[in-house]
N, C-alpha and C positions, 0 to 999 in steps of 0.2 A: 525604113519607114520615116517619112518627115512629118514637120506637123507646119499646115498650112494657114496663115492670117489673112482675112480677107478684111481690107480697109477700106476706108472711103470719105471723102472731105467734100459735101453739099456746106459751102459758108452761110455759119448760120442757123444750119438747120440741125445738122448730124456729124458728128467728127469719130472717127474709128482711127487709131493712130495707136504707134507703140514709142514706148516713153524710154525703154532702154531693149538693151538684149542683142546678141547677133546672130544676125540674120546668113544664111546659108545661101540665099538667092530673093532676088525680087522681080516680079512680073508687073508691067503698068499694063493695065487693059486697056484705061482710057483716061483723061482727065484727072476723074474726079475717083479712080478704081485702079489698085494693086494689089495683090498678091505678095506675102512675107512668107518665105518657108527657113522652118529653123530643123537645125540638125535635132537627132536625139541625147538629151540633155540638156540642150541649152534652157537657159532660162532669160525668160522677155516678161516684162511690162505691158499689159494691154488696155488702152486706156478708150471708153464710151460717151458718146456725149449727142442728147437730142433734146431738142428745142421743138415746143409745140405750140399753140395759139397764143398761152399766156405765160412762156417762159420755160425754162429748160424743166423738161420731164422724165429726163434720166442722165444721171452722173455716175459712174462705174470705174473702177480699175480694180484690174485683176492681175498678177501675178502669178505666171504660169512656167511649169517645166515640161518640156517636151518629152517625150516617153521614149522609150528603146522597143523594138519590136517585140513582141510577148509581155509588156509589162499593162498593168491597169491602167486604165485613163476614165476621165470625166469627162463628157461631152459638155462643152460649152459653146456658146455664139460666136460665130465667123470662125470658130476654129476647129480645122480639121486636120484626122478626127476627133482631137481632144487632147487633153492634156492631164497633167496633175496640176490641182490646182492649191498652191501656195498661201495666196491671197484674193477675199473676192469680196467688196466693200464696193455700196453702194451710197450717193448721197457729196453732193460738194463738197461740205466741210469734210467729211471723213476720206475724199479726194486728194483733198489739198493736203490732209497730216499725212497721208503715204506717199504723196509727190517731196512736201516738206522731207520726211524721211530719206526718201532717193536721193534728195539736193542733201543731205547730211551725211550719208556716204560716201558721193564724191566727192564732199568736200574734205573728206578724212583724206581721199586719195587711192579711192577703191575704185574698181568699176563692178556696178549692182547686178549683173550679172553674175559674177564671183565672188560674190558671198553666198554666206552660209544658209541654205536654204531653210532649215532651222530658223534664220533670225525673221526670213521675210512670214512665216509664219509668227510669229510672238508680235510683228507690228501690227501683222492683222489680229491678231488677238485683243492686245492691249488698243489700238484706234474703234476696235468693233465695241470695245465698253466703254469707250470715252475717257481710256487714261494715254499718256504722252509712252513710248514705246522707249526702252535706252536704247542708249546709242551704242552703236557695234564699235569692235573694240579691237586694238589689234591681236589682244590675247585670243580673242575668240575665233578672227580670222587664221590665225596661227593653228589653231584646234582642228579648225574647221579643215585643213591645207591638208595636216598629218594624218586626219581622218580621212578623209577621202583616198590620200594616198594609201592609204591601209587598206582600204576595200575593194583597190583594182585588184 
C-alpha cells in the first residue's frame, strides 16, 4: 500500500507542494497537477496555501507518515488514503516556525525525513501553544537510530 499526494500550483491562488520527504514515484498530470506516492514509512512534509478575494485564507503544514498495510491511518486532504499524522498546524506564523524548524535540522546536517518522528510531534506541540520547540540533538537522533533498530 502507498500513500498518494496530490499537488497543485495555480500562482497565486493555491500552492499544494511537499517541503521535504521521499518520494517513491511522481506522476505530472498536467501543468499545474502531480501526483507524489511515498512508500510505507516514509515521512514527508505537506505543505497548503490559498488565497482568496482579500488575501490568503489558508496556511497549513502537515507532517505526515505513510502507513504499512494493516496499520491505522487518518484520512486527510490530497492524501490518499491517509496517513498518521505527526504534525498538523494551521496559520502563517505558526507555518513559518515549523518551516524555520526543518531549515534547523538541515542545518544540523539531518535530513527531516530521518528524524525522530517523536521530535516532529513535540514541535507540533510546543508551535501549537506558541512556545519555540528545542532543537534536535544528536544525542536524541542516536536514540532515536538504536530504537528503531531495536523494533525491526
Amino acid at each position: 500500500m502507498t500513500t498518494q499526494v496530490d499537488l497543485l500550483w495555480l500562482d497565486g491562488q493555491i500552492e499544494r507542494w511537499i517541503r521535504f520527504g521521499r518520494s517513491a514515484s511522481e506522476r505530472i498530470v498536467d501543468r499545474r497537477r502531480r501526483v507524489v506516492v511515498f512508500a510505507p514509512g516514509a515521512v514527508f512534509a505537506f505543505v497548503r496555501w490559498r488565497s482568496g478575494d482579500y488575501g490568503t485564507v489558508e496556511s497549513r503544514i502537515a507532517i505526515l507518515r505513510a502507513v504499512r498495510p494493516g496499520e491505522a491511518f487518518t484520512t486527510y486532504p490530497f492524501v490518499a488514503p491517509g496517513a498518521e499524522i505527526l504534525l498538523n498546524l494551521s496559520g502563517w506564523a505558526r507555518v513559518q516556525a515549523v518551516l524555520d524548524a526543518v531549515d534547523a535540522v538541515e542545518r544540523l546536517g539531518f535530513v527531516p525525513s530521518d528524524v525522530a518522528p517523536d521530535y516532529w510531534r513535540h514541535v507540533g506541540a510546543r508551535i501549537g501553544v506558541g512556545l519555540p520547540p528545542r532543537t534536535y540533538e544528536r544525542a536524541r537522533h542516536r536514540a532515536w537510530l538504536l530504537r528503531r533498530r531495536l523494533a525491526r
